[in-house]
N, CA, C and O atoms as a GROMACS GRO file, in nm:
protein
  260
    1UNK      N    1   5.337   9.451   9.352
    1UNK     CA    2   5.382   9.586   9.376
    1UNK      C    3   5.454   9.599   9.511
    1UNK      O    4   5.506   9.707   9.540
    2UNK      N    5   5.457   9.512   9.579
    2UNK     CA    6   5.438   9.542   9.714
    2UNK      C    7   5.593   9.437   9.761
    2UNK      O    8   5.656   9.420   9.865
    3UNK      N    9   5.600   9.399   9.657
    3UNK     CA   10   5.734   9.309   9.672
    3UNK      C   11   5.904   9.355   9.620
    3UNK      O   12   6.008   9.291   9.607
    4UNK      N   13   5.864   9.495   9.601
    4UNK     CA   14   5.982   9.562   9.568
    4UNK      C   15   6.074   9.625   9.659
    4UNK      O   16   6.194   9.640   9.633
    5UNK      N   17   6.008   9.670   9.787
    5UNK     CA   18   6.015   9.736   9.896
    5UNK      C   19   6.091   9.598   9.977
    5UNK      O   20   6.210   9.594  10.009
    6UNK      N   21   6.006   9.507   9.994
    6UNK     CA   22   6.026   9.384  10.076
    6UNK      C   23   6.211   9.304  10.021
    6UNK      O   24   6.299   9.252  10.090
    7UNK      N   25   6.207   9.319   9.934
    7UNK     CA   26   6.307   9.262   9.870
    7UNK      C   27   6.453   9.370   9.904
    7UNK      O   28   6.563   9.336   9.946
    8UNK      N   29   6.399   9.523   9.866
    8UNK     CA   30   6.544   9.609   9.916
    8UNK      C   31   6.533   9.620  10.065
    8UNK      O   32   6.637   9.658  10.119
    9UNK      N   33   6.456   9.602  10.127
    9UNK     CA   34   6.474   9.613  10.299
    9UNK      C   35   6.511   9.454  10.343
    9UNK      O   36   6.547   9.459  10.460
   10UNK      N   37   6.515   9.349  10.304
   10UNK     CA   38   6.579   9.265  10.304
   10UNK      C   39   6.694   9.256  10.292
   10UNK      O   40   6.764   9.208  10.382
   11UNK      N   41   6.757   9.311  10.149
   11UNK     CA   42   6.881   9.315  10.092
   11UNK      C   43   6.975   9.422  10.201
   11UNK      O   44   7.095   9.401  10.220
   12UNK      N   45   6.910   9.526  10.260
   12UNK     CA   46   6.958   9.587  10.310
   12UNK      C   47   7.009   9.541  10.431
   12UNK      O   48   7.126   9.547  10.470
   13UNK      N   49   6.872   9.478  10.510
   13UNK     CA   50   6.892   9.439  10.655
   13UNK      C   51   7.056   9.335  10.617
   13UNK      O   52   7.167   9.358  10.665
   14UNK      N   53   7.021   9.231  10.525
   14UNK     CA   54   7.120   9.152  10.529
   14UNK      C   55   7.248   9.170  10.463
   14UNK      O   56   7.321   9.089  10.520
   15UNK      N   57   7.300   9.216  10.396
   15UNK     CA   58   7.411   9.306  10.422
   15UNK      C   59   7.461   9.389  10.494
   15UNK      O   60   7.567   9.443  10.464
   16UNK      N   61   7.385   9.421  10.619
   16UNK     CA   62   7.445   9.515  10.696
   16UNK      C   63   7.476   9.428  10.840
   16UNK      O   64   7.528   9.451  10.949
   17UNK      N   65   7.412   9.314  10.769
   17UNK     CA   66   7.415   9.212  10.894
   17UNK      C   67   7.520   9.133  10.908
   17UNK      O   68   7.573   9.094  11.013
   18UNK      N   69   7.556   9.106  10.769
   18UNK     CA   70   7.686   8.977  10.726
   18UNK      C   71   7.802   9.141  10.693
   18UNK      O   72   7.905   9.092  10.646
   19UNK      N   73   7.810   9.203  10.695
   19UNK     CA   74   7.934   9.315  10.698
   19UNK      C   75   7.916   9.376  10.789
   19UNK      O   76   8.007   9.457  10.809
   20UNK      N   77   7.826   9.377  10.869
   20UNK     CA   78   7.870   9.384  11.050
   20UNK      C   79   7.951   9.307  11.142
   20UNK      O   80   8.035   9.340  11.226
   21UNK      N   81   7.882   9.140  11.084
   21UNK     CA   82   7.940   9.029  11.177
   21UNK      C   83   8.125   9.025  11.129
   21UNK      O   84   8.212   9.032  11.215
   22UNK      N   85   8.156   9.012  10.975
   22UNK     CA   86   8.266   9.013  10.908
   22UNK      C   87   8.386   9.132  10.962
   22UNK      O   88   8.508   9.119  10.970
   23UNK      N   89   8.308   9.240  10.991
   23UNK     CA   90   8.430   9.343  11.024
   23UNK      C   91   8.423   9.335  11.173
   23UNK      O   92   8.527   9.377  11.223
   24UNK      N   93   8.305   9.283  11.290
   24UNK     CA   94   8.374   9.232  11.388
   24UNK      C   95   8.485   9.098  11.418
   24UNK      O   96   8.583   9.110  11.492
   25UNK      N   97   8.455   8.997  11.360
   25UNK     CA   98   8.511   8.933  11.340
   25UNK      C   99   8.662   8.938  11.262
   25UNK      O  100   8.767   8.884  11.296
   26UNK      N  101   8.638   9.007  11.168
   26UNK     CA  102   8.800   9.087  11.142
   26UNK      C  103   8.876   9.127  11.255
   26UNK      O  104   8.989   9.085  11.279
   27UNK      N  105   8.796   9.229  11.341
   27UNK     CA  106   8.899   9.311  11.439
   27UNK      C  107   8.931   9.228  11.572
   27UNK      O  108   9.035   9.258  11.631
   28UNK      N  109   8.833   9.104  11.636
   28UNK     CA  110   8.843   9.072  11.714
   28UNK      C  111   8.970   8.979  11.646
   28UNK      O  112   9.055   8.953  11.731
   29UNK      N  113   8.998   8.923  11.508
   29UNK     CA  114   9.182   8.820  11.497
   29UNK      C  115   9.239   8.896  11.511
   29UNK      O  116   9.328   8.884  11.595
   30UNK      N  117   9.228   8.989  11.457
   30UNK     CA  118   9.369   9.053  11.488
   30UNK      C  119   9.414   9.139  11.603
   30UNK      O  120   9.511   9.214  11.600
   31UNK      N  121   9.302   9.114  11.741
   31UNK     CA  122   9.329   9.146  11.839
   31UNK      C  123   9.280   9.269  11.878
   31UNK      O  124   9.283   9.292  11.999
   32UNK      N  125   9.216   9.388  11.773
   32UNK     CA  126   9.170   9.503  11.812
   32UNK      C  127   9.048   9.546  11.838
   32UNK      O  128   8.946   9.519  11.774
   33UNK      N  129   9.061   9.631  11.954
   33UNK     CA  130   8.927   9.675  11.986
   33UNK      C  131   8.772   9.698  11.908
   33UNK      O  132   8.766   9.802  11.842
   34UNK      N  133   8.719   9.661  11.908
   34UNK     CA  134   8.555   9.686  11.852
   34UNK      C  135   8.520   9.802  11.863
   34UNK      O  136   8.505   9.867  11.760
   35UNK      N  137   8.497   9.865  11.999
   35UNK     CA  138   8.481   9.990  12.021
   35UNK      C  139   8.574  10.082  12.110
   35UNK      O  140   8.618  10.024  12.209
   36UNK      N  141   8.601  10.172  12.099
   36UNK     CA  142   8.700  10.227  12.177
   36UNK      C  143   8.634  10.290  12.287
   36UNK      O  144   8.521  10.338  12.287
   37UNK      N  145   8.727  10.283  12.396
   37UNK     CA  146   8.698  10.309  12.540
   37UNK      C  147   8.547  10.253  12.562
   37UNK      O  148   8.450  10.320  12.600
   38UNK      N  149   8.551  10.120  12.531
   38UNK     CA  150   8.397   9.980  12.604
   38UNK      C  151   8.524   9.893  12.618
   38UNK      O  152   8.639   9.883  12.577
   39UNK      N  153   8.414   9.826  12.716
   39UNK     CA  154   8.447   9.682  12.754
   39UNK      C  155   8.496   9.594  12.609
   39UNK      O  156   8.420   9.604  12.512
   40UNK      N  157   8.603   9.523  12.597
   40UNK     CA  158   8.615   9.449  12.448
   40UNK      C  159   8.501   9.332  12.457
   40UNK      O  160   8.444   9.304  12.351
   41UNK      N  161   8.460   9.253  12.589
   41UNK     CA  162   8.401   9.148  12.547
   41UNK      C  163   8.179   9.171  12.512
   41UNK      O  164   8.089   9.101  12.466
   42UNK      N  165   8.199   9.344  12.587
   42UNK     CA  166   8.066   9.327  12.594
   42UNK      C  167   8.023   9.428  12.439
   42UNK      O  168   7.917   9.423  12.376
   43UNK      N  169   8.159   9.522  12.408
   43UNK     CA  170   8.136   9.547  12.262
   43UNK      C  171   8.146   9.454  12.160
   43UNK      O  172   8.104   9.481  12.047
   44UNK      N  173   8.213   9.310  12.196
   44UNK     CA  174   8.202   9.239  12.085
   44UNK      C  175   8.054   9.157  12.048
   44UNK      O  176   7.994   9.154  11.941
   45UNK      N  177   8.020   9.088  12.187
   45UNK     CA  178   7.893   9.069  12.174
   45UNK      C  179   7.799   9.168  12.140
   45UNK      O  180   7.720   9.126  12.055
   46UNK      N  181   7.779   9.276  12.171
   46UNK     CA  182   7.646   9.357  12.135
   46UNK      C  183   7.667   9.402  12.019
   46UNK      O  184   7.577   9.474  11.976
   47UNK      N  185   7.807   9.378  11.914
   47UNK     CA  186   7.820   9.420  11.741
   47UNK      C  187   7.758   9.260  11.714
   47UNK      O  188   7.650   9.252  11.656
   48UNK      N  189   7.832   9.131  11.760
   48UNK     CA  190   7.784   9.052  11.705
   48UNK      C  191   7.607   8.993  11.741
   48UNK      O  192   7.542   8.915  11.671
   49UNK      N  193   7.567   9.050  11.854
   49UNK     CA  194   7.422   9.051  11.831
   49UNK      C  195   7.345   9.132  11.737
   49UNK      O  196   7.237   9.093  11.691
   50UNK      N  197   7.407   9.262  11.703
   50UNK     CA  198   7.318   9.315  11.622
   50UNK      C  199   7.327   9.287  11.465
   50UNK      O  200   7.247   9.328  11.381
   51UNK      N  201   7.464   9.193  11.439
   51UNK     CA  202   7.479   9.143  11.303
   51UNK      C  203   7.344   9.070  11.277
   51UNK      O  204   7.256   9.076  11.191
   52UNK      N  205   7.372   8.985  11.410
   52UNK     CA  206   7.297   8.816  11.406
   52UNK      C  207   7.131   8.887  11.356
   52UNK      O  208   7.052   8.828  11.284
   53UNK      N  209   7.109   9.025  11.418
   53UNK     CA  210   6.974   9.025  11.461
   53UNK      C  211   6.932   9.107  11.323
   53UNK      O  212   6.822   9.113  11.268
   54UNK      N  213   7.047   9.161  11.291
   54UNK     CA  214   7.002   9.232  11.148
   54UNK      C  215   7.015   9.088  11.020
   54UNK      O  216   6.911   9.058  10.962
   55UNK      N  217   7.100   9.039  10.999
   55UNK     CA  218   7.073   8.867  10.933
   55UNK      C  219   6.955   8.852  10.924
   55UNK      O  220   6.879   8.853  10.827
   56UNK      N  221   6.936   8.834  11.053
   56UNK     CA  222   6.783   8.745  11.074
   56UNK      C  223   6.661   8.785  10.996
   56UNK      O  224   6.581   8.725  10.923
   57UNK      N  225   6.678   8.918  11.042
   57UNK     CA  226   6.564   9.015  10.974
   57UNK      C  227   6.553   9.033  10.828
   57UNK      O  228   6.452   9.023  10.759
   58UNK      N  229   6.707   9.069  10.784
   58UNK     CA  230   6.688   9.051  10.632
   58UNK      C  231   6.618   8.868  10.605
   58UNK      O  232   6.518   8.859  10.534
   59UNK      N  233   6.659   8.780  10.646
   59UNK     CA  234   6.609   8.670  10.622
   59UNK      C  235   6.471   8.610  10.585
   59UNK      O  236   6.421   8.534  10.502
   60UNK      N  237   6.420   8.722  10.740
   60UNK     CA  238   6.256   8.729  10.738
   60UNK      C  239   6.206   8.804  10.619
   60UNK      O  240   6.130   8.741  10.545
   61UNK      N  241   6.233   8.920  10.590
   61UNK     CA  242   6.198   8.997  10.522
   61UNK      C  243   6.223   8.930  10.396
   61UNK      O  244   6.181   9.002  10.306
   62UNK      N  245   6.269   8.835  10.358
   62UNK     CA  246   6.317   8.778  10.210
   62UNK      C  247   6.187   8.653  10.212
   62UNK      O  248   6.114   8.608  10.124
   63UNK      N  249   6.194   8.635  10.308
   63UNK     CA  250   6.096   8.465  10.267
   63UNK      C  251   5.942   8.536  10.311
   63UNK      O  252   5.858   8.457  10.354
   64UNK      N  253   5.911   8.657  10.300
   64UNK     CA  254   5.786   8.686  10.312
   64UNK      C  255   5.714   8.732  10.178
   64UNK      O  256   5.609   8.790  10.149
   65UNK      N  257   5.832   8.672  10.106
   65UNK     CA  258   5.771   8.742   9.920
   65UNK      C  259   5.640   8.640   9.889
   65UNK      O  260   5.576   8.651   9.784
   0.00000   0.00000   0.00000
């Protein structure tokens, strides 16, 4: 019962994690800002930390079935 929950908060974390990292990574080729009016290098890191960190989590949350 208890593995239904675990499985969509997984699915969730990790898609929001791998289409976080993907649309930073989009904007940083083609040269455009991440966030407007930030720093470009410290908005790129703190989108791509929170991809990495949302990944992760869906990850966890998947192998705890």
């Amino acid at each position: 019962m208890e593995s239904g929950p675990t499985i969509f908060a997984g699915a969730v974390f990790a898609l929001f994690g791998a289409g976080l990292l993907a649309w930073t990574w989009a904007r940083l080729r083609r040269g455009e800002p991440v966030g407007l009016g930030v720093n470009r290098i410290a908005s790129s890191a703190l989108a791509a930390m929170a991809g990495t960190v949302a990944l992760a989590l869906g990850g966890y949350c998947l192998t705890r079935l």
